[in-house]
N, CA, C and O atoms as a CHARMM CRD file, in Angstrom:
* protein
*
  332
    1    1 UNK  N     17.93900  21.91600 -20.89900 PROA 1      0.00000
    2    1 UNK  CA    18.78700  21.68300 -22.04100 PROA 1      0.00000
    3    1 UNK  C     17.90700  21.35000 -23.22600 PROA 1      0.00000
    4    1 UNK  O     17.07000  20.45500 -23.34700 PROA 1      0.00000
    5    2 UNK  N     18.31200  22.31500 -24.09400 PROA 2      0.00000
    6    2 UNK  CA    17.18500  21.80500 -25.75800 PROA 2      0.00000
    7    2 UNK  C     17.96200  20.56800 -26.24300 PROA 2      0.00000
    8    2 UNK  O     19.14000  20.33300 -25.97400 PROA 2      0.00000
    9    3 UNK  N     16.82000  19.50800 -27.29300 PROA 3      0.00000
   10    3 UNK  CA    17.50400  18.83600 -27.98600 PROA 3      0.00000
   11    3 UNK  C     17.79500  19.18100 -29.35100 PROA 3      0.00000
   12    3 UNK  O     17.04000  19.59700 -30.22900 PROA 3      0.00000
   13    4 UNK  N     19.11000  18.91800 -29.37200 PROA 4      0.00000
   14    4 UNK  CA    20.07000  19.52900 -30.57200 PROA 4      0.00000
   15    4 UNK  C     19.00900  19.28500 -31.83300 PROA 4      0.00000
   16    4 UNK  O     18.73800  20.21600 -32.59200 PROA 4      0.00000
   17    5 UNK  N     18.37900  17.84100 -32.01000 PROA 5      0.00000
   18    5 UNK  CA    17.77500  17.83600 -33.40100 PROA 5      0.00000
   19    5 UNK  C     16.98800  18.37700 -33.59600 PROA 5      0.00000
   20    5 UNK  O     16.82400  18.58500 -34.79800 PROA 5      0.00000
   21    6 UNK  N     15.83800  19.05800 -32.54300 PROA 6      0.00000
   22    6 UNK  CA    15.13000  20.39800 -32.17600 PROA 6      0.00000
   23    6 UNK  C     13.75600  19.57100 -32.77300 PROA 6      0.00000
   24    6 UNK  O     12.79400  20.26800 -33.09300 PROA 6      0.00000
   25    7 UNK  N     13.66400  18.11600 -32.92100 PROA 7      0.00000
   26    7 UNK  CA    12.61100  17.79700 -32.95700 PROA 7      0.00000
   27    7 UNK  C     11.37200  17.77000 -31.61600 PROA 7      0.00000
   28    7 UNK  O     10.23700  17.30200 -31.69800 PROA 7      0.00000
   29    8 UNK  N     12.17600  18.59000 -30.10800 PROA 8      0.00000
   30    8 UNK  CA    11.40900  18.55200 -29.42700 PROA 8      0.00000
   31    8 UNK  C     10.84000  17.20200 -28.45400 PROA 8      0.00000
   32    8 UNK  O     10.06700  17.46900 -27.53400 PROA 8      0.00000
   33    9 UNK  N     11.18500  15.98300 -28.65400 PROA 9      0.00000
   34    9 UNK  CA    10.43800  14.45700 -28.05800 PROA 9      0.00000
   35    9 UNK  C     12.10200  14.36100 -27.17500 PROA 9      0.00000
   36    9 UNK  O     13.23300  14.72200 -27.50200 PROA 9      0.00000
   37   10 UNK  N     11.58100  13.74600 -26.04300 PROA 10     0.00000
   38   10 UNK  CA    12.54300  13.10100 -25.03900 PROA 10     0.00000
   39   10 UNK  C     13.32300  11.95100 -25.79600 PROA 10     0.00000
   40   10 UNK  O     12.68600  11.24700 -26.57900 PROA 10     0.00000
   41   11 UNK  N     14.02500  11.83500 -25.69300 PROA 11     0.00000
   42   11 UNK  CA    15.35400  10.60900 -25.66200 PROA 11     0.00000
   43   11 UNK  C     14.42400   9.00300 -24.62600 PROA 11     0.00000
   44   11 UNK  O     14.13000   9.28500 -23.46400 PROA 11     0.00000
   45   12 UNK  N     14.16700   7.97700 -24.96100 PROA 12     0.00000
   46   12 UNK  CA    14.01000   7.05400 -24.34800 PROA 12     0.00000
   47   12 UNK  C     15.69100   6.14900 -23.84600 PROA 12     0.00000
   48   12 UNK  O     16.53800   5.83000 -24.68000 PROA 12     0.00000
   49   13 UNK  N     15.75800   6.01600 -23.05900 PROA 13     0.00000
   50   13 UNK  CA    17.33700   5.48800 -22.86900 PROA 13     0.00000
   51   13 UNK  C     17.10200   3.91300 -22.43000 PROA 13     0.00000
   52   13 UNK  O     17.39900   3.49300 -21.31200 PROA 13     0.00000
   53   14 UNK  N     16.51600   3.09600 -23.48800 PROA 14     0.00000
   54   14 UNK  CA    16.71800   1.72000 -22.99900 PROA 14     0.00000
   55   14 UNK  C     17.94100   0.93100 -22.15600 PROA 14     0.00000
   56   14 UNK  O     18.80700   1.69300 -21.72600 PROA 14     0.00000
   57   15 UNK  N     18.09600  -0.28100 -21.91000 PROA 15     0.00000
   58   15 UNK  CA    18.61300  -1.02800 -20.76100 PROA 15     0.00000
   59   15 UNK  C     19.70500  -1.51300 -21.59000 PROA 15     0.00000
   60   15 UNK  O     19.49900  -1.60900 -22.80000 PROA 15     0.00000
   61   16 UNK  N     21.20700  -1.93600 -20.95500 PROA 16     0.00000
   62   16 UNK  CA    21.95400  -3.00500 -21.64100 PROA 16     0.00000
   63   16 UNK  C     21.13400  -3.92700 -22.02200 PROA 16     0.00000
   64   16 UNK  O     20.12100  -4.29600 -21.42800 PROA 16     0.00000
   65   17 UNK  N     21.85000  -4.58000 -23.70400 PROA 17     0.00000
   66   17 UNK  CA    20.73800  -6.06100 -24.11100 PROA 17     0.00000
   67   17 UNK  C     21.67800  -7.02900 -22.77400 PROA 17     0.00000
   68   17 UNK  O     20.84300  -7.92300 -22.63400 PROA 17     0.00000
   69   18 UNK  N     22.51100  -7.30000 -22.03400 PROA 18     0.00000
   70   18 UNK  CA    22.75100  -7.86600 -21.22700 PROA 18     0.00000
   71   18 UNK  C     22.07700  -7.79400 -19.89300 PROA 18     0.00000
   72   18 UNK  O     22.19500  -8.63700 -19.00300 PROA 18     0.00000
   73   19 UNK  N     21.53200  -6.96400 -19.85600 PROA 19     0.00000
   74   19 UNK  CA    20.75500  -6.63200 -18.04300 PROA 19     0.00000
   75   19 UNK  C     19.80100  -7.38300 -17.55500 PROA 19     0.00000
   76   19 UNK  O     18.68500  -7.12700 -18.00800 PROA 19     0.00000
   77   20 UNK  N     19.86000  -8.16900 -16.83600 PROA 20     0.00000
   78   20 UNK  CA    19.11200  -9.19100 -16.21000 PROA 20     0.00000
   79   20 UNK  C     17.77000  -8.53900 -16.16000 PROA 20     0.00000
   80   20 UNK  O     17.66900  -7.42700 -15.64100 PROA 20     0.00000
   81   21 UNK  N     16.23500  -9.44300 -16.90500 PROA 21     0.00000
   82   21 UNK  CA    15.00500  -8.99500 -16.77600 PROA 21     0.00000
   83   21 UNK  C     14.64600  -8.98800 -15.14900 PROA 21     0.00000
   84   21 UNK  O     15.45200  -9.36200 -14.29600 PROA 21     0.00000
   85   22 UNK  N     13.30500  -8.50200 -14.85900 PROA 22     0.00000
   86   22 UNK  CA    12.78200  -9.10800 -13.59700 PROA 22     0.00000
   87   22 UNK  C     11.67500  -9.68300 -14.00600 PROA 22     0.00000
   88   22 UNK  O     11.39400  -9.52000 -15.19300 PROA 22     0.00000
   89   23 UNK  N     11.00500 -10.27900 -13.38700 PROA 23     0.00000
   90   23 UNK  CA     9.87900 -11.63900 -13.55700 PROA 23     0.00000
   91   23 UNK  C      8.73300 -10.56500 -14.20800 PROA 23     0.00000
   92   23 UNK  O      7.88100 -11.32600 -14.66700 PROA 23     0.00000
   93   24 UNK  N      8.35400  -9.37200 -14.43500 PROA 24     0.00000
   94   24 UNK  CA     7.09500  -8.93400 -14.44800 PROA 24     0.00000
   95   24 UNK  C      7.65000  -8.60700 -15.72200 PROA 24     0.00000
   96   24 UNK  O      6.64800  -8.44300 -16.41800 PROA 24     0.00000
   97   25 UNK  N      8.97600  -8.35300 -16.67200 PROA 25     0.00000
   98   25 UNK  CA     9.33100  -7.66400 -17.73200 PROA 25     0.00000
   99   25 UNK  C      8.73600  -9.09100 -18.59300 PROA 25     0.00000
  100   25 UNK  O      7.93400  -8.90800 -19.50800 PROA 25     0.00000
  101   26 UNK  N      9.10300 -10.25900 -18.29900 PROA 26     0.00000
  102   26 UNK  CA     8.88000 -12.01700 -18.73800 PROA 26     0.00000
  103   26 UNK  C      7.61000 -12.26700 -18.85700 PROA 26     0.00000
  104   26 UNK  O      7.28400 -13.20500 -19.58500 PROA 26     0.00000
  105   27 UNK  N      6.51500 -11.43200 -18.12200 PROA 27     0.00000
  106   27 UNK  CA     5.48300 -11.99900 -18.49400 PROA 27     0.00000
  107   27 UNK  C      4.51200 -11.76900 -19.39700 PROA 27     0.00000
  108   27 UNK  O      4.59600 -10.70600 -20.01200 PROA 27     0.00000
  109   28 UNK  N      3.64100 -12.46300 -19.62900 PROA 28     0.00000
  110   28 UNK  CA     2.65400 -11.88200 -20.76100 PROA 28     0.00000
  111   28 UNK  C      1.57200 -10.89900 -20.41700 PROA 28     0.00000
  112   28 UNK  O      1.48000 -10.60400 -19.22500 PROA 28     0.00000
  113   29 UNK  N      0.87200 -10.43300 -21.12700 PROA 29     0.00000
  114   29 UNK  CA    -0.08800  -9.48200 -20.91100 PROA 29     0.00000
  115   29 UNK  C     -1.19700  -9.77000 -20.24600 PROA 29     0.00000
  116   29 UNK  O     -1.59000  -9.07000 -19.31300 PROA 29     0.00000
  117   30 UNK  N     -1.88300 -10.95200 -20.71000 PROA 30     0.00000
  118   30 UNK  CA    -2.61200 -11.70700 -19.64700 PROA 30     0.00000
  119   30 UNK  C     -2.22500 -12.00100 -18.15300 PROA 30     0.00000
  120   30 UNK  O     -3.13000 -11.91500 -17.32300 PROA 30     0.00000
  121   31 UNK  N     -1.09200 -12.30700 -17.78100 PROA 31     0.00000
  122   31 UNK  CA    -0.58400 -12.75200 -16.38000 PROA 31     0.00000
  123   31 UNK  C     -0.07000 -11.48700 -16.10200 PROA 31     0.00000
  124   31 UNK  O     -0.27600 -11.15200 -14.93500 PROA 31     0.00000
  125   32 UNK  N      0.47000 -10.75300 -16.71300 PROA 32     0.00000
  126   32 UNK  CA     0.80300  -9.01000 -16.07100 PROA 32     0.00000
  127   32 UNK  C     -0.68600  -8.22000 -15.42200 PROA 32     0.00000
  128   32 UNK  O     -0.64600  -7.54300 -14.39400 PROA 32     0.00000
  129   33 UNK  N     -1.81800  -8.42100 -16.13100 PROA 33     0.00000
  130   33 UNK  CA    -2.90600  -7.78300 -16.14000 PROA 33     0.00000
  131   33 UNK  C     -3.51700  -8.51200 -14.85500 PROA 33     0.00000
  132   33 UNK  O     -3.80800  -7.82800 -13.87300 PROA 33     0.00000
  133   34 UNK  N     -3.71000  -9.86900 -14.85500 PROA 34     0.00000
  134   34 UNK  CA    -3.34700 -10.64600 -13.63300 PROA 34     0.00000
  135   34 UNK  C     -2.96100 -10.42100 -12.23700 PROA 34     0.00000
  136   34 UNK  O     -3.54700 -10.44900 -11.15600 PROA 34     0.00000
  137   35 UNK  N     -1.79400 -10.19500 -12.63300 PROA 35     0.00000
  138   35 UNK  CA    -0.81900  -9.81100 -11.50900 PROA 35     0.00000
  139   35 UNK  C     -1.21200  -8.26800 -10.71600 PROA 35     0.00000
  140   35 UNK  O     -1.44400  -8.03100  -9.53100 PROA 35     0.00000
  141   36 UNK  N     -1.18400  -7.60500 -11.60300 PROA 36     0.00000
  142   36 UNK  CA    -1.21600  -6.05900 -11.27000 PROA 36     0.00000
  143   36 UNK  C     -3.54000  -5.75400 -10.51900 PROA 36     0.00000
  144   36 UNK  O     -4.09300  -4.84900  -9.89500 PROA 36     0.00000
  145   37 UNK  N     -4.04400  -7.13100 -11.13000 PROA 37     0.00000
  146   37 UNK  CA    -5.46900  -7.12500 -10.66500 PROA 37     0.00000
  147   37 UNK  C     -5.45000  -7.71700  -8.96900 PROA 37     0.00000
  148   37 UNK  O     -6.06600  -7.58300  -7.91200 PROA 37     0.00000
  149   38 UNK  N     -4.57300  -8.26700  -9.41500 PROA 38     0.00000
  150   38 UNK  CA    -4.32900  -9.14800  -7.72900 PROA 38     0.00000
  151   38 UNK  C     -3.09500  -7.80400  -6.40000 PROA 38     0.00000
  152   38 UNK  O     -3.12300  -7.71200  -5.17300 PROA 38     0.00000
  153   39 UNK  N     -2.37100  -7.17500  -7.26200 PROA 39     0.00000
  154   39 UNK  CA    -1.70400  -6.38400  -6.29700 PROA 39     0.00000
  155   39 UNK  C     -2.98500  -4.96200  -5.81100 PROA 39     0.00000
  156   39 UNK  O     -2.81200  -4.18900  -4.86800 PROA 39     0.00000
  157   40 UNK  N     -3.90000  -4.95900  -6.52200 PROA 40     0.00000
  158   40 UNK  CA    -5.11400  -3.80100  -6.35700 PROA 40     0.00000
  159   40 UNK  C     -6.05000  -4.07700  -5.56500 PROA 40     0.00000
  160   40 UNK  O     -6.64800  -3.28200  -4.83900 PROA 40     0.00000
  161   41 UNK  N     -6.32400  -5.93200  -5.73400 PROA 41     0.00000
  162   41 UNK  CA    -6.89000  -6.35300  -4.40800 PROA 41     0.00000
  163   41 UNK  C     -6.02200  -6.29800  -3.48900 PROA 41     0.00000
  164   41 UNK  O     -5.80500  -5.19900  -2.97800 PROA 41     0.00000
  165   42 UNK  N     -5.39800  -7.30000  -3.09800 PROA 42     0.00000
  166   42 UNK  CA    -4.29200  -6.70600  -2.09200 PROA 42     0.00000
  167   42 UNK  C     -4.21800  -5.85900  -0.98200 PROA 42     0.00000
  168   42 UNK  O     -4.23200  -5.99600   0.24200 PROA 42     0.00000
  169   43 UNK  N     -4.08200  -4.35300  -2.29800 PROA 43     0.00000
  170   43 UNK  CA    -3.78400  -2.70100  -1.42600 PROA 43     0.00000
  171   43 UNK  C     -5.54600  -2.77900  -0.70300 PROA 43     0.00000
  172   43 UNK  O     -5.61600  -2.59900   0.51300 PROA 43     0.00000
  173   44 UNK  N     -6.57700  -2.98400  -1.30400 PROA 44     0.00000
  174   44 UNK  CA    -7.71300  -2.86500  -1.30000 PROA 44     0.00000
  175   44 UNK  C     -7.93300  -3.57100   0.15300 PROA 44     0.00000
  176   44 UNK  O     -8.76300  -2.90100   0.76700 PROA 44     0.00000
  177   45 UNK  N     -7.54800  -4.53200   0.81800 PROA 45     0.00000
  178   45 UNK  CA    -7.76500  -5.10700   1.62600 PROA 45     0.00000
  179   45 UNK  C     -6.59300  -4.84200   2.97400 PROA 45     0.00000
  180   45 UNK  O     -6.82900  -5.18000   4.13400 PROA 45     0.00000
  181   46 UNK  N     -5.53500  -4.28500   2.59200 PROA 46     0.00000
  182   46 UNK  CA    -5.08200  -3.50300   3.38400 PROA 46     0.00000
  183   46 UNK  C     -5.63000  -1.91800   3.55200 PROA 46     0.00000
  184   46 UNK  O     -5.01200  -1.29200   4.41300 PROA 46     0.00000
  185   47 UNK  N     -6.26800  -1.47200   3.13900 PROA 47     0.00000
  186   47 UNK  CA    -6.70800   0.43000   3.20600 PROA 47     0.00000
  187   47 UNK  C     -7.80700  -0.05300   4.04500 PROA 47     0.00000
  188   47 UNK  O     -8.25400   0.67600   4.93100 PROA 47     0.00000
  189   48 UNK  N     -8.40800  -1.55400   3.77700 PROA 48     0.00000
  190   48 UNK  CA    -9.45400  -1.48600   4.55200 PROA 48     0.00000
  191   48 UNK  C     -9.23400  -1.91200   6.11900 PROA 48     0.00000
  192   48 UNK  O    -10.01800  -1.35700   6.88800 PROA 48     0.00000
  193   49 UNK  N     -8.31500  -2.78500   6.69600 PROA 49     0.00000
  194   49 UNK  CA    -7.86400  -2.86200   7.80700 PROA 49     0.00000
  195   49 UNK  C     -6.99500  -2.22200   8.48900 PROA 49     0.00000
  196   49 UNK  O     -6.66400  -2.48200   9.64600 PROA 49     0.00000
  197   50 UNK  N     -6.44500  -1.06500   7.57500 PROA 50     0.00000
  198   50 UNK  CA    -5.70200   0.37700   8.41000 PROA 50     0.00000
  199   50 UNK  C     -7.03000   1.19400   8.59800 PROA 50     0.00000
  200   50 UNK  O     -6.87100   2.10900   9.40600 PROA 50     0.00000
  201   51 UNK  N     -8.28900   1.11600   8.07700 PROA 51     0.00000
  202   51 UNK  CA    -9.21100   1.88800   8.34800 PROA 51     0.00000
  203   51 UNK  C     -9.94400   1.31100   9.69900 PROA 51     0.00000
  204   51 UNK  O    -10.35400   2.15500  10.49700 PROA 51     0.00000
  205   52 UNK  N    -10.14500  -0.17000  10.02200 PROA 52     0.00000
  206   52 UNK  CA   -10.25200  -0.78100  10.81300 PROA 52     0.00000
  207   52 UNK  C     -9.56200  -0.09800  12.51700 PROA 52     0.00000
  208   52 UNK  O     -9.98200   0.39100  13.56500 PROA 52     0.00000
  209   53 UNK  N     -8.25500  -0.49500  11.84800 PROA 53     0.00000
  210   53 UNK  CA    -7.30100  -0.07200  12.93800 PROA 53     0.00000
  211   53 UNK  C     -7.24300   1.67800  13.52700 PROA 53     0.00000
  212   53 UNK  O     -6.96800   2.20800  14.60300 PROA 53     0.00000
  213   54 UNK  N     -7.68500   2.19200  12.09900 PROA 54     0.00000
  214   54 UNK  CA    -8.14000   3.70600  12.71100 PROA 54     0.00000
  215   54 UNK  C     -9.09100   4.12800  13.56700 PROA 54     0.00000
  216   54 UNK  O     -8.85900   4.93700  14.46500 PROA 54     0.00000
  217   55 UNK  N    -10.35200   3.54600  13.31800 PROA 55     0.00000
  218   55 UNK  CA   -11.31600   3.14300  13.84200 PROA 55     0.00000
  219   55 UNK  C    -10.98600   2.70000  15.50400 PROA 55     0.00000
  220   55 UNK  O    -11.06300   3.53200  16.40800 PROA 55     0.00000
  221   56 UNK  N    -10.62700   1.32200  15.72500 PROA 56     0.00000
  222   56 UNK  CA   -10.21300   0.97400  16.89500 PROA 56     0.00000
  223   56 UNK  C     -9.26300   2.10000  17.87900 PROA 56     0.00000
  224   56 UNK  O     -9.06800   2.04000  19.09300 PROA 56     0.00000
  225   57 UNK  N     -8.79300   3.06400  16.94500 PROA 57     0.00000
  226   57 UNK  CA    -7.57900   3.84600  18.13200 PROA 57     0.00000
  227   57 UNK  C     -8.67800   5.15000  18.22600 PROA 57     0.00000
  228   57 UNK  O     -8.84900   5.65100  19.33700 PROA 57     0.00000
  229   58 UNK  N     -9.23000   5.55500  17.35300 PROA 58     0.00000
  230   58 UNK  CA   -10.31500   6.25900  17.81900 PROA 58     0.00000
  231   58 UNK  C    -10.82900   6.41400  18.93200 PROA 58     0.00000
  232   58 UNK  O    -10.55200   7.23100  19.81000 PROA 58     0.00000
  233   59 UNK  N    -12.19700   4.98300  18.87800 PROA 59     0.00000
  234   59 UNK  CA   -12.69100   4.31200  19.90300 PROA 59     0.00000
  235   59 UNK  C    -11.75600   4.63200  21.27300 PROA 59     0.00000
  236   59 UNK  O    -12.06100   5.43000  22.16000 PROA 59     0.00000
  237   60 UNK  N    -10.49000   3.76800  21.20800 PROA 60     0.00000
  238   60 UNK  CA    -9.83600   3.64300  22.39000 PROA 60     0.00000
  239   60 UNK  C     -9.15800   4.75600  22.85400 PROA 60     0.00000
  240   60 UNK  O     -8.20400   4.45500  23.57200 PROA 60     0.00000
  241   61 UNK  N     -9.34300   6.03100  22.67300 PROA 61     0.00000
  242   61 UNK  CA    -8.62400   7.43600  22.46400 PROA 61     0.00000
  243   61 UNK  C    -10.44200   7.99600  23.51300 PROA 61     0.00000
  244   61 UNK  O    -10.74900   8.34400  24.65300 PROA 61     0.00000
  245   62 UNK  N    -11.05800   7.77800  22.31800 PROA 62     0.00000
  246   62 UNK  CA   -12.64200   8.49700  22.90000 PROA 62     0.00000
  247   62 UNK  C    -12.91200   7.95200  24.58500 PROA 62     0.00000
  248   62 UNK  O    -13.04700   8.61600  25.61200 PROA 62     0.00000
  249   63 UNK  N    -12.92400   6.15300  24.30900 PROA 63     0.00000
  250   63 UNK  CA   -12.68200   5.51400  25.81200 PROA 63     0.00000
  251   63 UNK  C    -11.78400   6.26700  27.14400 PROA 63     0.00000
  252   63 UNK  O    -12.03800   6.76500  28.24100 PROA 63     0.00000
  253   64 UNK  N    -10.69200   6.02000  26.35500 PROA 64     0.00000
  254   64 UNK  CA    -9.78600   6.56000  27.48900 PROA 64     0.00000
  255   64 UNK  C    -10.04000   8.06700  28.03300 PROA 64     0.00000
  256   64 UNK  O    -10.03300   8.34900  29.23100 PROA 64     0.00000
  257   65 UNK  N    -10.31800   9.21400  26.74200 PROA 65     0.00000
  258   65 UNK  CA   -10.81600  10.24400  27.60000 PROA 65     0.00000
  259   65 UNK  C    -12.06200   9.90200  28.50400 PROA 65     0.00000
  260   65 UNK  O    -12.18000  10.61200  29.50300 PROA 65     0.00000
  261   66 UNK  N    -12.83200   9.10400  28.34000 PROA 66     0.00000
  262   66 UNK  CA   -14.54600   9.64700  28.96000 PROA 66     0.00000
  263   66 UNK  C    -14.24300   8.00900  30.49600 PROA 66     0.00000
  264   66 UNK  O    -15.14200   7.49000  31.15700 PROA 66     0.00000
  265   67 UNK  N    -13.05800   7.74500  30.54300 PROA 67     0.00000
  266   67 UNK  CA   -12.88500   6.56200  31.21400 PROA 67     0.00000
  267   67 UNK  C    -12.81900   6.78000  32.26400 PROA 67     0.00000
  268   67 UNK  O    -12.43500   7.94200  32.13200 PROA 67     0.00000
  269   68 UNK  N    -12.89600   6.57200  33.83800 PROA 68     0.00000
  270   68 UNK  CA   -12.95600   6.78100  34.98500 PROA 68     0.00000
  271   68 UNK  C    -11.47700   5.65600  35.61800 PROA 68     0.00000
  272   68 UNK  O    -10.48500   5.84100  36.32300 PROA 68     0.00000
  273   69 UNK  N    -11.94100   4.76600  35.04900 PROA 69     0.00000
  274   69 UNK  CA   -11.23500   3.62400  35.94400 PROA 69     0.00000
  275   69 UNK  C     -9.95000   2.83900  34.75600 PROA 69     0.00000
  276   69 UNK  O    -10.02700   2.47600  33.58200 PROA 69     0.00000
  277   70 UNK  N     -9.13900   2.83500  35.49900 PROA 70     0.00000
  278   70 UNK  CA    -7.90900   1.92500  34.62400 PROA 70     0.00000
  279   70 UNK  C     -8.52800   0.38400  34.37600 PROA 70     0.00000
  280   70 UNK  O     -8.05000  -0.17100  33.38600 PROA 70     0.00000
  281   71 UNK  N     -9.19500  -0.13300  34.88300 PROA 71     0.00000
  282   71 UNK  CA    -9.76600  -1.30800  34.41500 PROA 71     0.00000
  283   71 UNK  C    -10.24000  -1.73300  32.81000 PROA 71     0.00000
  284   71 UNK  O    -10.06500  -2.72000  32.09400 PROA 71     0.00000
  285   72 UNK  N    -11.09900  -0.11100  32.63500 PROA 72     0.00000
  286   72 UNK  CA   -11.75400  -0.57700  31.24700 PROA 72     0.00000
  287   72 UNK  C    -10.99000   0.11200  30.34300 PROA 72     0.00000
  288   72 UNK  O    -11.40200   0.41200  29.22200 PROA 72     0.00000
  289   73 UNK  N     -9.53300   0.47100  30.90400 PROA 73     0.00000
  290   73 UNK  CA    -8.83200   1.03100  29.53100 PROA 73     0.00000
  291   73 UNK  C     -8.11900  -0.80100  29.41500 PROA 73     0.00000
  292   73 UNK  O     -8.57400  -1.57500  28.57300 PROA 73     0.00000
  293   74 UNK  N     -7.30800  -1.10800  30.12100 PROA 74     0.00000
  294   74 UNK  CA    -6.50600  -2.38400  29.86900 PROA 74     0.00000
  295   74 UNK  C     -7.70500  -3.48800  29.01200 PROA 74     0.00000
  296   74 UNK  O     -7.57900  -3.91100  27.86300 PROA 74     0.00000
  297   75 UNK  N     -8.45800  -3.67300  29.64300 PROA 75     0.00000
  298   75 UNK  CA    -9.66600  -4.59400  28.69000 PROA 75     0.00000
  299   75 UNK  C    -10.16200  -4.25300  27.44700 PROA 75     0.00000
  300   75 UNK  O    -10.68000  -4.97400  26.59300 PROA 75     0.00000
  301   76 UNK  N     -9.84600  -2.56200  27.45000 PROA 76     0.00000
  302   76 UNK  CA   -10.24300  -2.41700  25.99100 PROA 76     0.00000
  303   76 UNK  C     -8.71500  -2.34300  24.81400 PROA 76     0.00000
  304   76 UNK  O     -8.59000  -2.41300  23.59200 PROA 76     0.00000
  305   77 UNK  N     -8.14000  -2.23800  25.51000 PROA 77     0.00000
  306   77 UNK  CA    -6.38100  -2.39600  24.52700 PROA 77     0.00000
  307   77 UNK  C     -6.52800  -3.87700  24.78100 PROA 77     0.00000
  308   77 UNK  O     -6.39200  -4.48300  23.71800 PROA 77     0.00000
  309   78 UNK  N     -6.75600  -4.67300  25.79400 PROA 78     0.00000
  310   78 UNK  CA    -6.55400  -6.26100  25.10600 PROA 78     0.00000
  311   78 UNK  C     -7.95300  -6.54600  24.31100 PROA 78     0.00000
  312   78 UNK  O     -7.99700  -7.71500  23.92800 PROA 78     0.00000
  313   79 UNK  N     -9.12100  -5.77100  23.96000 PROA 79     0.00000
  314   79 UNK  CA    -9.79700  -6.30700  22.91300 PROA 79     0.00000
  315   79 UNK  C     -9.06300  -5.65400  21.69600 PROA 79     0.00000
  316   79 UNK  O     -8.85500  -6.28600  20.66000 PROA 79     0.00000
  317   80 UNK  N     -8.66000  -4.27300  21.89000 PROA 80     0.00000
  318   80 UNK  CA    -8.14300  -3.70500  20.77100 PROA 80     0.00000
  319   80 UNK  C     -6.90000  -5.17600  20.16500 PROA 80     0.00000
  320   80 UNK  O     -7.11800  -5.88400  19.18200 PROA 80     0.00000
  321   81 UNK  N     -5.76600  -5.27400  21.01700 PROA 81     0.00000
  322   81 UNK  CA    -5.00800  -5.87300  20.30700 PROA 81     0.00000
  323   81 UNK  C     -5.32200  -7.45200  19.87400 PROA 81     0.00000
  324   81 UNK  O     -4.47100  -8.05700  19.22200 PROA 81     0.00000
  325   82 UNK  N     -6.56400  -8.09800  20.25400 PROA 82     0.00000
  326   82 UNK  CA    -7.08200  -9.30100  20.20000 PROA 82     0.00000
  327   82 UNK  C     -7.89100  -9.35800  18.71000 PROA 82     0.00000
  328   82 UNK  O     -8.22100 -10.48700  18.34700 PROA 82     0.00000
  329   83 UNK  N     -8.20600  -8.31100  17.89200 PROA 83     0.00000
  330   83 UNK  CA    -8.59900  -7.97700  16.89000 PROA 83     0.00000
  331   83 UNK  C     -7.83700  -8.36800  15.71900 PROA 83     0.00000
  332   83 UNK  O     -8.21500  -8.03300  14.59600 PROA 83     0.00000
Protein backbone atom coordinates (compact mmCIF):
# COMPACT_ATOMS: atom_id res chain seq x y z
CA UNK A 1 0.00 0.00 0.00
CA UNK A 2 1.56 3.58 -1.07
CA UNK A 3 1.38 6.44 1.30
CA UNK A 4 -1.24 8.80 0.15
CA UNK A 5 1.11 11.94 1.01
CA UNK A 6 3.64 10.14 -1.33
CA UNK A 7 6.28 11.50 0.89
CA UNK A 8 7.47 7.89 0.93
CA UNK A 9 8.65 7.52 5.17
CA UNK A 10 6.64 4.91 7.31
CA UNK A 11 3.95 6.11 9.72
CA UNK A 12 5.49 5.67 13.41
CA UNK A 13 2.25 4.61 15.45
CA UNK A 14 3.06 5.63 19.04
CA UNK A 15 1.32 4.11 22.33
CA UNK A 16 -1.92 5.44 24.22
CA UNK A 17 -0.57 8.56 26.54
CA UNK A 18 -2.47 6.19 29.07
CA UNK A 19 -0.51 2.79 28.52
CA UNK A 20 1.27 1.61 31.35
CA UNK A 21 5.36 2.10 30.82
CA UNK A 22 7.61 -0.98 31.57
CA UNK A 23 10.63 -0.43 33.89
CA UNK A 24 13.27 -0.21 30.91
CA UNK A 25 10.95 2.69 29.02
CA UNK A 26 11.61 4.69 32.98
CA UNK A 27 15.00 4.44 32.85
CA UNK A 28 17.80 6.60 32.06
CA UNK A 29 20.42 6.17 29.56
CA UNK A 30 23.06 5.45 31.89
CA UNK A 31 21.12 2.53 33.77
CA UNK A 32 19.55 1.36 30.29
CA UNK A 33 23.19 1.12 28.89
CA UNK A 34 23.79 -0.64 32.24
CA UNK A 35 21.24 -2.89 32.05
CA UNK A 36 21.45 -4.01 28.45
CA UNK A 37 25.76 -4.37 29.41
CA UNK A 38 24.75 -6.74 32.12
CA UNK A 39 22.00 -8.77 29.91
CA UNK A 40 25.27 -9.33 27.22
CA UNK A 41 27.19 -10.63 30.06
CA UNK A 42 24.63 -12.79 31.08
CA UNK A 43 23.93 -14.38 27.38
CA UNK A 44 27.86 -14.48 27.37
CA UNK A 45 28.05 -16.80 30.23
CA UNK A 46 25.30 -18.87 29.22
CA UNK A 47 26.73 -19.63 25.28
CA UNK A 48 29.58 -20.50 27.32
CA UNK A 49 28.09 -23.33 29.50
CA UNK A 50 25.77 -24.67 26.61
CA UNK A 51 29.20 -24.98 24.95
CA UNK A 52 30.39 -26.75 28.07
CA UNK A 53 27.43 -28.97 28.03
CA UNK A 54 28.07 -29.65 24.27
CA UNK A 55 31.28 -30.63 24.92
CA UNK A 56 30.31 -33.08 27.80
CA UNK A 57 27.55 -34.95 25.44
CA UNK A 58 30.16 -35.22 22.88
CA UNK A 59 32.64 -36.80 25.14
CA UNK A 60 29.85 -39.04 26.52
CA UNK A 61 28.45 -40.00 22.92
CA UNK A 62 32.41 -40.69 21.79
CA UNK A 63 32.62 -42.82 25.37
CA UNK A 64 29.69 -44.69 24.90
CA UNK A 65 30.54 -45.67 21.29
CA UNK A 66 34.30 -46.86 22.00
CA UNK A 67 32.82 -48.32 25.61
CA UNK A 68 32.91 -52.04 26.29
CA UNK A 69 31.35 -52.22 29.66
CA UNK A 70 28.11 -50.52 31.17
CA UNK A 71 30.12 -49.56 34.16
CA UNK A 72 32.05 -46.67 32.61
CA UNK A 73 29.03 -45.36 30.79
CA UNK A 74 26.88 -44.88 34.30
CA UNK A 75 30.14 -43.23 36.01
CA UNK A 76 30.59 -41.12 33.23
CA UNK A 77 26.72 -39.68 33.06
CA UNK A 78 27.09 -39.34 36.94
CA UNK A 79 30.31 -37.21 36.31
CA UNK A 80 28.51 -35.73 33.36
CA UNK A 81 25.49 -34.76 35.51
CA UNK A 82 27.73 -33.86 38.71
CA UNK A 83 29.15 -30.96 36.57
Amino acid sequence: MEDPSGSGTDSVVSPPANAPKSKLDTLSKDDLIKFAKKQMAAMQKMKSKCADLEKNIEAFQWRSKNSTSNSDDSTLIQVCLLR
